[in-house]
C-alpha positions in Angstrom: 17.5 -20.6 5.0 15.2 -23.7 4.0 17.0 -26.2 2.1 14.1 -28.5 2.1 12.5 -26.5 -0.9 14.6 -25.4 -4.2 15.7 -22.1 -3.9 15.2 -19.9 -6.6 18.7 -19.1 -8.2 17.7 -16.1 -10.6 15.6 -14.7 -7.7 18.4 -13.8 -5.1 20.1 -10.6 -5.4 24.1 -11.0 -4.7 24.1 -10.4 -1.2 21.3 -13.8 -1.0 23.1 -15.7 -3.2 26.4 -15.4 -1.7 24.4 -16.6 1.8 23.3 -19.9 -0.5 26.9 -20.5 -1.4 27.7 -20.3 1.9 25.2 -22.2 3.5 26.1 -25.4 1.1 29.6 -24.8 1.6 30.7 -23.2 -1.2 33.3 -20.0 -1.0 31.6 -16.6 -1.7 33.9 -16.4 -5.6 31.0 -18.9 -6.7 28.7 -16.1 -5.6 30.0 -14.1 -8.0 30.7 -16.2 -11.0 26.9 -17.8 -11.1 25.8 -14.0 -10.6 28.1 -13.0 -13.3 26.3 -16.0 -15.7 22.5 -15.6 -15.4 22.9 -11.9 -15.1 25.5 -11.0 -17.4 26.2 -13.0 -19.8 22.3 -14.4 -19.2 22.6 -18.1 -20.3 20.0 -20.5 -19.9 21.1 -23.4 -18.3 23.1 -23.8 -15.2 25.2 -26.9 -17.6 26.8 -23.6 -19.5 28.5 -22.0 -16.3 31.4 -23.8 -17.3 33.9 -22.6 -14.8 32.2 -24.8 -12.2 32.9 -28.2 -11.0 30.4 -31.1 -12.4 29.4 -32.2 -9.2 28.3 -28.4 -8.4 26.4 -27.7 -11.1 24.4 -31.1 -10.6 23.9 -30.0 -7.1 22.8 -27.0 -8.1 20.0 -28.4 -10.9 19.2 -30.7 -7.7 19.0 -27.9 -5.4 17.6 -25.0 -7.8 15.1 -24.0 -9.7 16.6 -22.2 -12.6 14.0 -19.2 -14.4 14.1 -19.2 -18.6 11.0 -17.5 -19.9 10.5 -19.6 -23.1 9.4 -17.0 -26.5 5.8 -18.3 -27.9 5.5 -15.2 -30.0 6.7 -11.7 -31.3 5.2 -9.1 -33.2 7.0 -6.8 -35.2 6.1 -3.4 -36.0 6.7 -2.6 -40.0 5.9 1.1 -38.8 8.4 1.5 -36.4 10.4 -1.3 -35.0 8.7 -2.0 -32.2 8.7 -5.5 -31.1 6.0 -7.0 -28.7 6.6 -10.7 -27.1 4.8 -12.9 -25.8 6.5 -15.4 -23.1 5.9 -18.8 -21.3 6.2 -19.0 -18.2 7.2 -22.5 -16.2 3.3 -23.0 -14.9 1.8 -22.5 -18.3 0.9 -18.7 -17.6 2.0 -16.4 -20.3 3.3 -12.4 -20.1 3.9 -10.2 -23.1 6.8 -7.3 -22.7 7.3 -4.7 -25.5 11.1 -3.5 -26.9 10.6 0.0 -28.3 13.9 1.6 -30.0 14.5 5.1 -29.7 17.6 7.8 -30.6 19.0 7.5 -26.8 18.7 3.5 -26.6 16.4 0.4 -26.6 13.8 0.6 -24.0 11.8 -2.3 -22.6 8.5 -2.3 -20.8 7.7 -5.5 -18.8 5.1 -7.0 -17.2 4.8 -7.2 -13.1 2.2 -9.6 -13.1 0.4 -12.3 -15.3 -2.9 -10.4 -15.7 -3.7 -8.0 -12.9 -6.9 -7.4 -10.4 -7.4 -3.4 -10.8 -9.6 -3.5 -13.5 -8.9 -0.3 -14.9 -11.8 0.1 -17.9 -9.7 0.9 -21.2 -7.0 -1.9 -20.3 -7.0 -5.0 -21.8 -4.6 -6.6 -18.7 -7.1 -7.2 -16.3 -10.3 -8.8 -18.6 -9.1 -12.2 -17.2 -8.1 -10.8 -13.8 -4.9 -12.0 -11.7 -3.3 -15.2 -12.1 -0.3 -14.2 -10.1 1.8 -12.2 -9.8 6.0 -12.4 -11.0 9.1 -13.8 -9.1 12.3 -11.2 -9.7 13.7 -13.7 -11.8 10.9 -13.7 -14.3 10.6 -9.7 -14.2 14.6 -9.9 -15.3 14.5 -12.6 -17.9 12.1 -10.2 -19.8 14.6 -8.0 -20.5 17.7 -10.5 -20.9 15.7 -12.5 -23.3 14.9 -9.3 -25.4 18.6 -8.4 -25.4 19.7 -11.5 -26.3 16.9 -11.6 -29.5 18.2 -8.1 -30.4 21.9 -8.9 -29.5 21.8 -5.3 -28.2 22.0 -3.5 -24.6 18.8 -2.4 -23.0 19.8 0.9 -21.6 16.1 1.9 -20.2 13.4 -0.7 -18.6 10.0 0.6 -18.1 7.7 -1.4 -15.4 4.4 -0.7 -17.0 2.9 -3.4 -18.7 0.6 -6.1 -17.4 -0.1 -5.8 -13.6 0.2 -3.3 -11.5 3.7 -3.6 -10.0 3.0 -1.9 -6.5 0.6 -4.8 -6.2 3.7 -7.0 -6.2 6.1 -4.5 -3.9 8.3 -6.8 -2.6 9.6 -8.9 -5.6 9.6 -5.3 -7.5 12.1 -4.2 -4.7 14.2 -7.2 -5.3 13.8 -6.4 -8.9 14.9 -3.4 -8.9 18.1 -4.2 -6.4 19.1 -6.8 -9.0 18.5 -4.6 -12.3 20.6 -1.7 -10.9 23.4 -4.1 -9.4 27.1 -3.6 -10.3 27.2 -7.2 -10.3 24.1 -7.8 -13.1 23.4 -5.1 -15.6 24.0 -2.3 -13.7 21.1 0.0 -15.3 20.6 3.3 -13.8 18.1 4.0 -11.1 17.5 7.1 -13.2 16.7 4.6 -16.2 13.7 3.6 -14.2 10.3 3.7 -14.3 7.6 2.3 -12.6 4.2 3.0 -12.9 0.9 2.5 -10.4 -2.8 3.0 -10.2 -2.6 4.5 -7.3 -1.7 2.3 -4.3 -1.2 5.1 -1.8 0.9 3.2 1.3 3.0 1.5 -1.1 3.2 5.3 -2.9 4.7 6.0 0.1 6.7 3.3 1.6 8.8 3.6 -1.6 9.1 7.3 -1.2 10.9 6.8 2.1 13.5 4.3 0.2 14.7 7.4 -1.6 15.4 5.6 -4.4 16.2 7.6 -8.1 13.8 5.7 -10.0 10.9 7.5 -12.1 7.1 7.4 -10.3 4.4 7.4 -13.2 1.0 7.5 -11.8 -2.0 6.7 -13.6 -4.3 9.1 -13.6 -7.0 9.3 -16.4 -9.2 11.9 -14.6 -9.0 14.7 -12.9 -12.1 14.8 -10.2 -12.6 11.4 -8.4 -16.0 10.9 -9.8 -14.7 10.4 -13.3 -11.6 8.4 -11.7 -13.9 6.1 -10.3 -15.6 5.2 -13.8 -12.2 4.5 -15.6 -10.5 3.1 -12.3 -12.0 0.7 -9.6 -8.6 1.6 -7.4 -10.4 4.8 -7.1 -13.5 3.6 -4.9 -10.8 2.5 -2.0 -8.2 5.9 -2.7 -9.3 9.1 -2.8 -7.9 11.3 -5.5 -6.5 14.1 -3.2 -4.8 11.1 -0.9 -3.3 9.6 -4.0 -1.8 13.6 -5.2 -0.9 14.0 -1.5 1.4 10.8 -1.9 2.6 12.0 -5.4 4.3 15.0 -3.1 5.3 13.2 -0.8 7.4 11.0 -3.4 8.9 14.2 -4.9 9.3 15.5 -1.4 11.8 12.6 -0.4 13.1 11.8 -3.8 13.4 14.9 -5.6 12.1 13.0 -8.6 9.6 14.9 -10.8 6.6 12.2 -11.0 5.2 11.7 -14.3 0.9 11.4 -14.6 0.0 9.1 -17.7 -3.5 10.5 -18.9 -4.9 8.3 -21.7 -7.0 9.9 -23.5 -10.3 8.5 -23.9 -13.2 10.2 -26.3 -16.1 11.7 -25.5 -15.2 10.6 -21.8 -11.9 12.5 -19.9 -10.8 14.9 -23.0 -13.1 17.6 -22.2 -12.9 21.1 -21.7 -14.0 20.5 -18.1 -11.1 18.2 -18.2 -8.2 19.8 -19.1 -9.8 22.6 -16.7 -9.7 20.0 -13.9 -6.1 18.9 -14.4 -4.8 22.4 -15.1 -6.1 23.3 -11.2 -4.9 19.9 -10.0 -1.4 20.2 -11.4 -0.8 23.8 -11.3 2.8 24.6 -9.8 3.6 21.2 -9.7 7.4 19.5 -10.6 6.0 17.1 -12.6 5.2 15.9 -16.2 1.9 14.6 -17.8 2.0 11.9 -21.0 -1.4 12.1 -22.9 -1.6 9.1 -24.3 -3.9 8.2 -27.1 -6.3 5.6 -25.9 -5.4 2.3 -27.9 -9.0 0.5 -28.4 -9.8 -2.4 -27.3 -12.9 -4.8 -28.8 -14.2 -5.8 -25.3 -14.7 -1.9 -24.3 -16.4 0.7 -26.5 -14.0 3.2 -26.1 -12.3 5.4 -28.9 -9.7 7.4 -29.1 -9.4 11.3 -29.2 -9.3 13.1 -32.4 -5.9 14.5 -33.2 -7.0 18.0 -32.8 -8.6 17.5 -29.5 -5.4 16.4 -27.9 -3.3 18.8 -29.4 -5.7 21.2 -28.1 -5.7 19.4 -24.8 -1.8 19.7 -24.5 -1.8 23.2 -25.3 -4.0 24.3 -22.7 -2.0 22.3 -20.0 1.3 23.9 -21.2 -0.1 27.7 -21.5 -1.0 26.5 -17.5 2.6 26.1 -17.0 2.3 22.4 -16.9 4.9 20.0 -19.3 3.2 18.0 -21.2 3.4 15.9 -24.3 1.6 13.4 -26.6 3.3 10.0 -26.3 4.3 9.1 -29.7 2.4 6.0 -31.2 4.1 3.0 -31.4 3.5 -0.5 -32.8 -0.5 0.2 -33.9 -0.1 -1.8 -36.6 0.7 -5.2 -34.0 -0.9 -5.9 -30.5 0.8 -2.9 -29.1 -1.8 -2.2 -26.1 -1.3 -3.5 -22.5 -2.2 -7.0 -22.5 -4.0 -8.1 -25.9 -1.3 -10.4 -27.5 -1.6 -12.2 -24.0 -5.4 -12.1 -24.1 -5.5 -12.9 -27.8 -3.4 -16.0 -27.2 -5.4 -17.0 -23.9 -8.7 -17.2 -25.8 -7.1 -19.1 -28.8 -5.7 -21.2 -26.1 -10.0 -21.7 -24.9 -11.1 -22.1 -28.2 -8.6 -24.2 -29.4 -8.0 -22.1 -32.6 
């Protein structure tokens, strides 16, 4: 281990932390009670873990770098509840998460990256491109900064806003050892979901984990033509590759994968469409969310009329296939991937 450069406190999972302790001489109990403080009780300076000594918490500030996302904004839905955040980050970038409260718990989707390089057409997360992408420790304090607003657990984390988190595999696998922990917050695998264009070796190398997390795949078409109007991922996978790895994950998982379609009008809501998906998915374990495009002003696309997706849903379920309209939430703020960051980016430019 490198003692020459900080080492990123939030970032290590237990087994990496206790290896720290040890290396600067510490016994492995201090392992468990800074653990137990940034990712349990979640304070935000290493000065409040008051049960150790003076001089180790100065060597620690010394030795450390110490992750607090710092709130520059939230939005909050008067429709539903939903709450949409904007955060700082240490190098001046900013990420937005979203806390969405349902019967069964609070929810939170985070960002993996600030901004992201796919360039998928109807998302307003990769106008700017990537600026990096996130350290575990910053993926975390999305969520323990929400549950400390709310002063409520977060029983369900959702890795699907900005960025595309397979495009940052490793820190998500850190991530996700840390979030599931018995030491941290100890959230369910099952509680889980990530989400991904379509990265088909990473796809895969997470299939063999075997890990009990949720796949979501964004799919958006159902012929690879289309795919590769909506989706530049698309010109370097090949749809049948990227279903072919979608198997493969439920193969060595037994997880059902979940395909988010959004639903874009006049463009992938067609009959020729649903036709498409019904031949793709047909006698598939999975689930499809039709989700409602949410219009951005830098593309011209709308949404589909009400009746067109209803009718769109029924014809996938009378196919066999479940499906569902994700319910709407927080229209009435910034509520699509990436515009509260983009809106605040370009009042940042203008200085307005």
């Amino acid at each position: 281990m490198d003692l020459t450069k900080k080492f990123d406190l939030k970032s290590a999972d237990y087994d990496s932390l206790c290896a720290y302790m040890a290396q600067i001489g510490e016994k492995k109990f201090r392992a468990t009670q800074i653990y137990e403080w940034m990712h349990v009780r979640h304070v935000t300076s290493i000065d409040e873990m008051t049960n150790l000594s003076k001089k180790l918490r100065e060597q620690l500030k010394e030795q450390c770098t110490f992750t607090v996302l710092k709130q520059l904004d939230v939005q909050i839905s008067k429709q539903d509840g939903t709450r949409k955040y904007l955060f700082g980050l240490a190098d001046g970038n900013v990420i937005e998460s979203v806390l969405m409260r349902y019967k069964h718990g609070n929810s939170v989707c985070i960002s993996s990256q600030a901004g992201c390089r796919m360039g998928c057409r109807f998302c307003a997360s990769t106008l700017d491109g990537l600026a990096r992408s996130l350290t575990p420790a910053e993926m975390l304090e999305q969520i323990y900064r929400i549950g400390c607003d709310i002063g409520e657990r977060i029983s369900n984390v959702v890795v699907m806003g900005s960025g595309e988190p397979l495009d940052n595999y490793d820190n998500l696998l850190v991530f996700i050892r840390m979030l599931t922990d018995t030491h941290g917050l100890n959230i369910s695998q099952r509680n889980l979901t990530v989400s991904t264009c379509g990265l088909v070796p990473r796809i895969r190398e997470l299939a063999d984990l075997k890990l009990q997390i949720t796949l979501a795949l964004s799919l958006h078409a159902s012929s690879q033509e289309k795919r590769k109007e909506l989706m530049p991922v698309a010109n370097k996978y090949e749809l049948a590759d990227v279903m072919a790895a979608c198997d493969y994950y439920f193969s060595q998982t037994g997880r059902r994968v979940t395909f988010e379609y959004s639903l874009v009008g006049g463009v992938n809501d067609t009959d020729a469409d649903v036709e498409g998906l019904c031949r793709m998915l047909k006698g598939k374990n999975c689930h499809i969310n039709l989700i409602p495009v949410n219009p951005i002003k830098e593309r011209d696309y709308v949404q589909s009329e009400r009746a067109v997706v209803e009718a769109f849903r029924q014809k996938l379920e009378k196919n066999g296939i479940n499906a569902t309209v994700r319910r709407e939430m927080g229209r009435d703020i910034d509520g699509a991937c990436g515009q509260l960051r983009k809106r605040h980016m370009d009042a940042a430019q203008t200085g307005t």
